[in-house]
N, C-alpha and C positions, 0 to 999 in steps of 0.2 A: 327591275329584273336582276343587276348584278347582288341586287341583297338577297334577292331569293335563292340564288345560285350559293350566294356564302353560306344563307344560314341552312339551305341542306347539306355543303360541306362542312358543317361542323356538324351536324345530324349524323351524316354517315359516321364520320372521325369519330365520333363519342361511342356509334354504335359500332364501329368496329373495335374501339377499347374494349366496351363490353364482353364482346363476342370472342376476345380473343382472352383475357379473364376465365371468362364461364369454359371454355373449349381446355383448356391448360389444366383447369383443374378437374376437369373430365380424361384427363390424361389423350386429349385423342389434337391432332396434325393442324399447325399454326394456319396453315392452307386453306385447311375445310372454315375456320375463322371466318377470313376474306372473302369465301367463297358463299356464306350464310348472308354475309353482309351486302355481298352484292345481290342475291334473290331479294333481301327483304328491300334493297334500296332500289332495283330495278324496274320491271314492266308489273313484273308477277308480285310486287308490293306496293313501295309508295308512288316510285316512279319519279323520282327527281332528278336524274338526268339522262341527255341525251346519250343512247349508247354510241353512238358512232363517234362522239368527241371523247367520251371515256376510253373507247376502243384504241384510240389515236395516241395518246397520252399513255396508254398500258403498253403499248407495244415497246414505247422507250425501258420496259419494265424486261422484257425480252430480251432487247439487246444488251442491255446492263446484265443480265444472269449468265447468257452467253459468251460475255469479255469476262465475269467472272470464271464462268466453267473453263474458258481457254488459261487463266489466268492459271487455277491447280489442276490441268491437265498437265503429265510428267511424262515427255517421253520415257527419260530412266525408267520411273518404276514402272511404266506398260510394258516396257522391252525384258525389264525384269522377269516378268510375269506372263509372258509372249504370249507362253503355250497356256494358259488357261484364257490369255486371253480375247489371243485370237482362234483359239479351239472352241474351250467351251464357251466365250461369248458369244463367236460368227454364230457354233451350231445355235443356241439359244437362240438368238434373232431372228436365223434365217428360215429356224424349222417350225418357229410358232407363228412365225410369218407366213408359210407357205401352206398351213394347216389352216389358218385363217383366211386365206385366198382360197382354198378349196370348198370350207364352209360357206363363206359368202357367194363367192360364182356360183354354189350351189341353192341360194335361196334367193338368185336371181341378179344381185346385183353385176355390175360392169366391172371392166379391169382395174379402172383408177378410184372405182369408189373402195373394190376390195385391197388395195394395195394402201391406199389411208388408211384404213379399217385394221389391215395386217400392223402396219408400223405402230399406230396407236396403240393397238395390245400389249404389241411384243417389247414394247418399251416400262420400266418402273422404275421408283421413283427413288433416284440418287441421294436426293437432302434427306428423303422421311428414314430409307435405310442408313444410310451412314451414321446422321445420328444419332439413331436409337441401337446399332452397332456400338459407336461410342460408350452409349450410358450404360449398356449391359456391359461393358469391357473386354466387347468380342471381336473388338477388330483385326488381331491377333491369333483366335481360335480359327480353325481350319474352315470349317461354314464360312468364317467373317470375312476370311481371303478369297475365297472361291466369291463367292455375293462380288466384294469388291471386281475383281477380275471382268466378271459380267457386267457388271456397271458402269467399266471401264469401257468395257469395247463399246455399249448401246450408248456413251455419250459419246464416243468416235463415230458412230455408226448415225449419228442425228446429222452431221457433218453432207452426204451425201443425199438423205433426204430430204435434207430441206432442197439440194440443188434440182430434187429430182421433181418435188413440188414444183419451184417457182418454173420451172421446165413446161412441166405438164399444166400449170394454170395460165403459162402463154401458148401454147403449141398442143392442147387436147385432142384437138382431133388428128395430129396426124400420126404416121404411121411409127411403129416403133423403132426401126429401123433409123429414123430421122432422128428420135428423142434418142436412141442409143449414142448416135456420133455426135448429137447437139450437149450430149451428157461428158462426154468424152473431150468434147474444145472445152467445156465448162471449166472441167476437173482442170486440164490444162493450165486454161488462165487464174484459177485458184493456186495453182502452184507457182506460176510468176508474182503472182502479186505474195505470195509467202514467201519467194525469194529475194524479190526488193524488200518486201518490210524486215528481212531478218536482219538486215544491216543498215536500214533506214531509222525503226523504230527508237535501239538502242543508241543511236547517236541523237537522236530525237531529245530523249528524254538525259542521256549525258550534261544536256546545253541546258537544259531546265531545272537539271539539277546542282548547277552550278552558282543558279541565281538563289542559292537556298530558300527558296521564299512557299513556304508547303501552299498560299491558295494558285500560283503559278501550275504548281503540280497536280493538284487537283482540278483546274479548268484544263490542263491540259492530258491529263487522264483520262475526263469526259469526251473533250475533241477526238481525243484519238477513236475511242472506242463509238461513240456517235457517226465519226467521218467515216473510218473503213467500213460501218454499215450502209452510209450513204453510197459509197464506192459502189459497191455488189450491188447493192439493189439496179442504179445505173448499167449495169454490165447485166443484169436482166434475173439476178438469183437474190436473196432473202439479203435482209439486213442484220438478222442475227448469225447469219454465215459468217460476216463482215467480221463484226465486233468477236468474233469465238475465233476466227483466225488472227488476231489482233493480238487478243487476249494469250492466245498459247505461244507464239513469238514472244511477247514479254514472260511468259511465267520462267524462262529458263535466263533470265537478267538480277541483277542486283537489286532492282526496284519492285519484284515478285510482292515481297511482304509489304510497302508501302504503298503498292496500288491495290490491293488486296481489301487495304485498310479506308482506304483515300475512299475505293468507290463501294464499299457496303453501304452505308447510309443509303444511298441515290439508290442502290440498286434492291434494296429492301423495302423503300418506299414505293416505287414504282411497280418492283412486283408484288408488293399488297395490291395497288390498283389493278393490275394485269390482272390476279387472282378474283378482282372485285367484281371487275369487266366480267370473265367468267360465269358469274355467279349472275349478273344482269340478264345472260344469255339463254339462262333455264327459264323453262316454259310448265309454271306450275300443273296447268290444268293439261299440258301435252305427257308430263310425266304421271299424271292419274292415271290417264288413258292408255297409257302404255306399262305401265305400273308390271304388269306379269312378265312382256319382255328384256322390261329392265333386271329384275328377280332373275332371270332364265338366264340371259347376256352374262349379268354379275357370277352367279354359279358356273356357266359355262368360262366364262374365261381363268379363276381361278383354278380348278380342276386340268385346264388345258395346260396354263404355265405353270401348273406343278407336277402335272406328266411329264411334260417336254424336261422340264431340268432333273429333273428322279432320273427319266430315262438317260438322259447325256451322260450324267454323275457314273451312274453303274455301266454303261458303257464302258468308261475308263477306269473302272477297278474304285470304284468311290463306297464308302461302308455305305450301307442302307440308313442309317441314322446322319452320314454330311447330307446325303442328298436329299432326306427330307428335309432337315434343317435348313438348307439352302433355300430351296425348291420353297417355303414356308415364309420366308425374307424377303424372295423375288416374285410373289405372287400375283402383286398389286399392279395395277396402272399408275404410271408414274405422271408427273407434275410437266414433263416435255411432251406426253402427251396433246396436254391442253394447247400448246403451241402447236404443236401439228394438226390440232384441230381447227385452232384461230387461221392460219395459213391456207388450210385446206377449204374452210368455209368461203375466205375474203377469196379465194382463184374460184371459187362455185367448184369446187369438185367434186364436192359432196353437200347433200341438201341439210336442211336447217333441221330435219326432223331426225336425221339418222345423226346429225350431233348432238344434239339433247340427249338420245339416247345414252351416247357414249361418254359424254363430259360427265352425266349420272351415273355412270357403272364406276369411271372412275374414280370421282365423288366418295362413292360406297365403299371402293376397295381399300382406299387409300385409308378410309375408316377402319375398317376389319385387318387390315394392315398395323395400325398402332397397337391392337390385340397380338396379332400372329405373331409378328418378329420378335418381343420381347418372351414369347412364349414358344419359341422354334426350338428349344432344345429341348423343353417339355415334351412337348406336341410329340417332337420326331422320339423320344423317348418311349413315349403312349402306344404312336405308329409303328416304332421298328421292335417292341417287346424287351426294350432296354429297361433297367431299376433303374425308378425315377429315383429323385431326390430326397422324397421319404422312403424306399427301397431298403430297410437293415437287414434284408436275411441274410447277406453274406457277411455280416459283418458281427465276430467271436462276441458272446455274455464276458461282462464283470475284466473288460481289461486296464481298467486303472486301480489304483490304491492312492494312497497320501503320498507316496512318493514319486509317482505319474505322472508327470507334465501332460496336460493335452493341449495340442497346436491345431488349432481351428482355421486353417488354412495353411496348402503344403507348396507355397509359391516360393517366388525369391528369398521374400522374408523368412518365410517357416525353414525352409531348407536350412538357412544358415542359421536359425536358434538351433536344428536338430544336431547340427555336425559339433556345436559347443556343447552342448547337451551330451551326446556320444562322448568327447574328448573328457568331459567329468564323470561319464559313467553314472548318467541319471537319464532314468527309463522315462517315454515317453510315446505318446499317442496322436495319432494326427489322421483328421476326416478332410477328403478334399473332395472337388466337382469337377475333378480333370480326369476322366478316366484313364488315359496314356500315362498320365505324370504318376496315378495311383499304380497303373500296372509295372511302370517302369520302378519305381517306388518298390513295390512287392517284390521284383525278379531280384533288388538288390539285399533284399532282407528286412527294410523298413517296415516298421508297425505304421504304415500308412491306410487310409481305407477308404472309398466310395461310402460319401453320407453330406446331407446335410446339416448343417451345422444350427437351425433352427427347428430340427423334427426331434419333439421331446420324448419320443420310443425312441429313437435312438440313441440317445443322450443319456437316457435310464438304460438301456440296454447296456450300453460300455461301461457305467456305474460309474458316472458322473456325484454320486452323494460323498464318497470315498476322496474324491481328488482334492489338493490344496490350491495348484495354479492351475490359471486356465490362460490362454494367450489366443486371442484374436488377433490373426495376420494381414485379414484382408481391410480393405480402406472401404469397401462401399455404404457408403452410409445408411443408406435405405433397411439393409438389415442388421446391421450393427446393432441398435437400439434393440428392436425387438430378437436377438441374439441374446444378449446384457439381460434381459428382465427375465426372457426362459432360465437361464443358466440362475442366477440369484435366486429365482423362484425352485429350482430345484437342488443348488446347492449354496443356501447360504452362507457359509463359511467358509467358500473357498474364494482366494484371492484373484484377482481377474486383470490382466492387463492389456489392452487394447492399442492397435496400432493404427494412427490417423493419417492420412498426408498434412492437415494443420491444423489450430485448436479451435476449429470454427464452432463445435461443438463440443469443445472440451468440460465444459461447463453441464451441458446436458447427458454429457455418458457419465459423468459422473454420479451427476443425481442417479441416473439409470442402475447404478451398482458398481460402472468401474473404481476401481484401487486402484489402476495407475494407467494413463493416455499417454501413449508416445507422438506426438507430432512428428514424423520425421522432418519435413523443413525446417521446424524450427530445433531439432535437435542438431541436424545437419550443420547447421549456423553456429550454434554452443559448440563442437566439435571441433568448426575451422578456428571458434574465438580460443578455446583453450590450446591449442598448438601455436596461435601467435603468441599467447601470453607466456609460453614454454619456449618458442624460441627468442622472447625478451627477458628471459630471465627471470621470470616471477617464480615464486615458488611453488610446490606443486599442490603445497596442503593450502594455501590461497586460492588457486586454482580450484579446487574442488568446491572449497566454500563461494567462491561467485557463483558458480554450475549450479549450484543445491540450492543459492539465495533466490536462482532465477527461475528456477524450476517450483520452487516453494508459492512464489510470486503469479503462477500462474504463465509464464515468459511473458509478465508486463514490457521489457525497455523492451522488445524486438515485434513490437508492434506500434509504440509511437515516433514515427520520423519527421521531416520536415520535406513539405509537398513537394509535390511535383506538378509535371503537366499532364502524366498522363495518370494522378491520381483520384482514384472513385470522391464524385464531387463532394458526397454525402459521408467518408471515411474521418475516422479519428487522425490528427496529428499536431505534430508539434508548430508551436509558434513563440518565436520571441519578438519581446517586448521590452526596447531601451526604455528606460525611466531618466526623463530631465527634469531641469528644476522646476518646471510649471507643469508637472504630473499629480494629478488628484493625489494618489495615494502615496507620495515622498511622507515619509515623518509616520504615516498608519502601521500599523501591523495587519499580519497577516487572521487573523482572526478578525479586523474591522473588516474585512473585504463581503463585499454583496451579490457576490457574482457566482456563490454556489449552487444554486437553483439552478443553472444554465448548465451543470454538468459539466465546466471549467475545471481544470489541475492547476494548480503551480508544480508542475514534475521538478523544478529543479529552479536552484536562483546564484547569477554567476557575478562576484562580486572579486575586483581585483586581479581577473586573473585564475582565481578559485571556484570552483562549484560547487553550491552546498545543495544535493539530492535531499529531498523532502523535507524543508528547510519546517522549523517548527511553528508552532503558531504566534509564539511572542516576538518574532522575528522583524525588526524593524527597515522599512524602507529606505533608501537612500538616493538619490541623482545618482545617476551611474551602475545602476544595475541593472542587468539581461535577464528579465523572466521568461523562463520557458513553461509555456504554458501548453496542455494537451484539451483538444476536444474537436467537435465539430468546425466546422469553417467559419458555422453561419453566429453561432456563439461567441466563435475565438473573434469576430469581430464586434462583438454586443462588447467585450469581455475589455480589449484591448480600450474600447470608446470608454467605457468605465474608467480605468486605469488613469488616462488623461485627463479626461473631461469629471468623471464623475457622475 
């Protein structure tokens, strides 16, 4: 039996590999992965294991997500951010909350079934938005802050419901009056036990961190976050209450970033399974049957949470295009959802069949969500009769010539090539996707304009065949490339230089048509080296020539170092290598060596005191020399075994 159990746990493991492979490069939410994995592995597929021990084992998946959400929950920035976030996040909760308690009272259901029903709605999904906030580089644009704000409060606003659950799945039937005041000692003793751990916790881990020993830290990271679940639950409310008040005590400590680190792993794993569990829970043949109300449910609630937040937004003076854009971001059913449905199933407060329902709509959303959000400025673009991104009619015929700069981006960067640009009195052009930054741009005189920077009428429009340089400011790689190959493809001969954060693809824009990659990190780095080398007194026309050598090079030396611990296993670096007298290779040259096929370097060989950088090939070995050799780890020790043994 324990073999049977292993080998469908590696069955699952391989098939959530899989799953999570094919999902990624479907561009659609690591979630839905977990969530395939667990139908195919559950009742409704092969059925290899018990759900009620997986159920058991996922929940520790809960409470590790909740000691994380405590852990980057900020009072600052929520105080910061108060009034959006106790404005427009209460209204958002409480009014798509209370629309969905009128729908459902109205097609029959009870107080507590509609009040689950309400919070699961009214909740989305904090990990899927933020990071595809991130990757769009919107976490900063004004939709990106508003989303954020609401995110904020509905993962403050989980806080409560869960107390209000574990409440109502011991005390259902009584009267509300009772759960009101039994709601209220709750909250109370939530606040004591917040008051001793705020000075318990941090002397807690003071004493642990003394012992520097990181697995010390790490079992005790777990303790912590497992026991204050245990606590609560004992005291009659959720275990992921525990671990989230736990959690947000320590986020405002010194150990923030190292419990952060400590407990992703555990808490990654676990909620794959919690995610897996989920996905055991769908009822293939209940979702056939129901197939039309799922359709209707998934429509209806989209539609609802992007009225309710349009409506809110314009309420308070919001353009017609944040609020869709917002409204477009926060549309989905979020991933706390599924916890408040796990919660509400295990107290019966809600039957087995209206959660299938729902864990399915959310499913769905969370899908058409990986579409929406990256497409919310589109969309609301489409919706509010704004000029998309291929949109050139405002934008003048024939404004370059050969002596035209055009800046393909009018951000931090672009700004400061224009004001040097200006100060030489050389004309210049510049397309951005910020409409405020363009208007504000235009009031000041700027040849700046609303355009995309990939749409080739517009490119031809400005008379893109005319111009010599071209400068690409933005970093995001995605369209960078196919940026590169429009502009080449329509103006051969002009020179093009592109702005990277580092040279991970410096190799490939080049192919692509760039003339010249800026990495700023690593230029950054050549900027601080030539100011030391200035304030040591070198001279300045040496100076330039390292600059030019390193740049010529590709910045070869500023990519191979000597390891670390917290170096990618599989990266390039350096390794030395004392030679004694019983080393294979004393008395060889560097041309007898067998060890190039492994993608070995000798970067450099230090004899005496001296270092001789790319030492030739006639180059005889000696006892007593340090070679520095660059490559893989797995090599550098094929390479080193060589050296010795032979």
């Amino acid at each position: 039996m324990e073999q049977g159990i292993l080998l469908h746990s590696l069955l699952m493991l391989a098939l959530a590999i899989i799953s999570i492979a094919v999902f990624r490069r479907l561009q659609l939410p690591v979630i839905l992965a977990y969530v395939f994995t667990g139908l195919i592995s559950g009742p409704a597929g092969f059925d290899w294991f018990n759900q009620h021990h997986m159920h058991t084992v996922a929940e520790l998946g809960i409470v590790l997500l909740m000691f994380s959400l405590g852990l980057e929950f900020s009072w600052t920035k929520m105080w910061a951010m108060r009034r959006k976030v106790f404005g427009i996040g209460f209204a958002q909760v409480a009014l798509t909350w209370l629309l969905v308690w009128c729908v459902t009272a109205f097609l029959g259901f009870n107080a507590v079934e509609s009040l689950v029903i309400g919070v699961t709605i009214a909740l989305s999904s904090t990990a899927l938005v933020l990071k595809m906030l991130d990757e769009q580089g919107w976490l900063q644009k004004h939709h990106g802050q508003v989303s954020i704000a609401v995110l904020l409060f509905q993962d403050l606003a989980v806080v409560p419901f869960f107390i209000v659950l574990s409440i109502l799945g011991e005390y259902e039937s009584l009267s509300g009056l009772y759960v009101l005041s039994t709601t209220i000692s709750a909250t109370m003793g939530v606040g004591l036990f917040m008051l001793v751990g705020r000075f318990a916790l941090p002397l807690i881990f003071d004493e642990v961190a003394q012992a520097k020993t990181h697995e010390l830290f790490v079992l005790t990271t777990l303790c912590v976050a497992l026991l204050t679940g245990v606590l609560t639950q004992f005291l009659g409310l959720s275990m992921a209450l525990g671990a989230f008040m736990a959690g947000m005590l320590l986020g405002e400590s010194q150990y923030k970033a190292q419990l952060e680190a400590d407990i992703r792993p555990f808490r990654d794993v676990f909620m794959g399974l919690f995610f897996i569990s989920i996905g055991m829970l769908l009822d293939l043949q209940l979702i056939v049957e129901h197939w039309s109300s799922i359709f209707f449910v998934l429509i209806g609630v989209l539609l609802l949470k992007v009225f309710v937040i349009v409506t809110l937004l314009r309420l308070v003076k919001e353009t017609w295009h944040n609020a869709l854009a917002t409204s477009l971001c926060l549309a989905q059913v979020g991933e706390f959802s599924f916890v408040v449905l796990s919660v509400a199933v295990s107290y019966q407060l809600i039957t087995i069949e209206v959660s299938q329902i729902l864990i399915s709509v959310a499913v769905l959303s969370m899908g058409i969500a990986a579409y929406m959000v990256p497409h919310a400025i589109s969309l609301a673009n489409f919706f509010a009769g704004r000029p998309s991104q291929g949109d050139i009619e405002h934008v003048p015929e024939n404004l370059l010539d050969e002596r035209t700069v055009l800046l393909l981006g009018y951000g931090r960067v672009g700004q400061t090539i224009a004001r040097f640009l200006t100060m030489e009195k050389i004309p210049f052009v510049a397309l951005d996707l910020d409409p405020r930054r363009v208007k504000e741009a235009q009031a000041a005189g700027e040849n700046v304009f609303f355009g995309y920077a990939g749409h080739r009428a517009l490119l031809k429009k400005v008379g893109i065949r005319r111009v010599q340089l071209v400068v690409l400011t933005f970093i995001d790689p995605r369209h960078t490339l196919d940026i590169l190959s429009l502009i080449k493809g329509l103006a051969p001969a002009s020179h093009v230089v592109v702005r990277t954060q580092n040279d991970a693809q410096l190799d490939e824009l080049e192919r692509a048509g760039a003339d010249q990659v800026v990495p700023e990190i690593l230029e950054g780095s050549l900027m601080l080296v030539s100011q030391i080398l200035h304030q040591c007194q070198v001279p300045t026309k040496r100076i330039h020539q390292q600059l030019a050598m390193e740049r010529q090079v590709h910045y070869r030396d500023l990519h191979h170092f000597f390891a670390s611990d917290e170096e990618e296993f599989d990266a390039e670096h350096v390794h030395a290598v004392y030679l004694i007298d019983e080393s294979f290779v004393v008395g060889s040259h560097i041309k007898d060596l067998m060890f190039h096929e492994w993608k070995v370097e000798i970067k450099a060989v230090r004899r005496e005191g001296y270092e001789i950088e790319d030492p030739p090939y006639d180059w005889k070995f000696a006892s007593g020399d340090v070679l520095l050799l660059v490559g893989k780890p797995h090599f550098l020790e094929m390479a080193e075994h060589y050296i010795h043994v032979g």
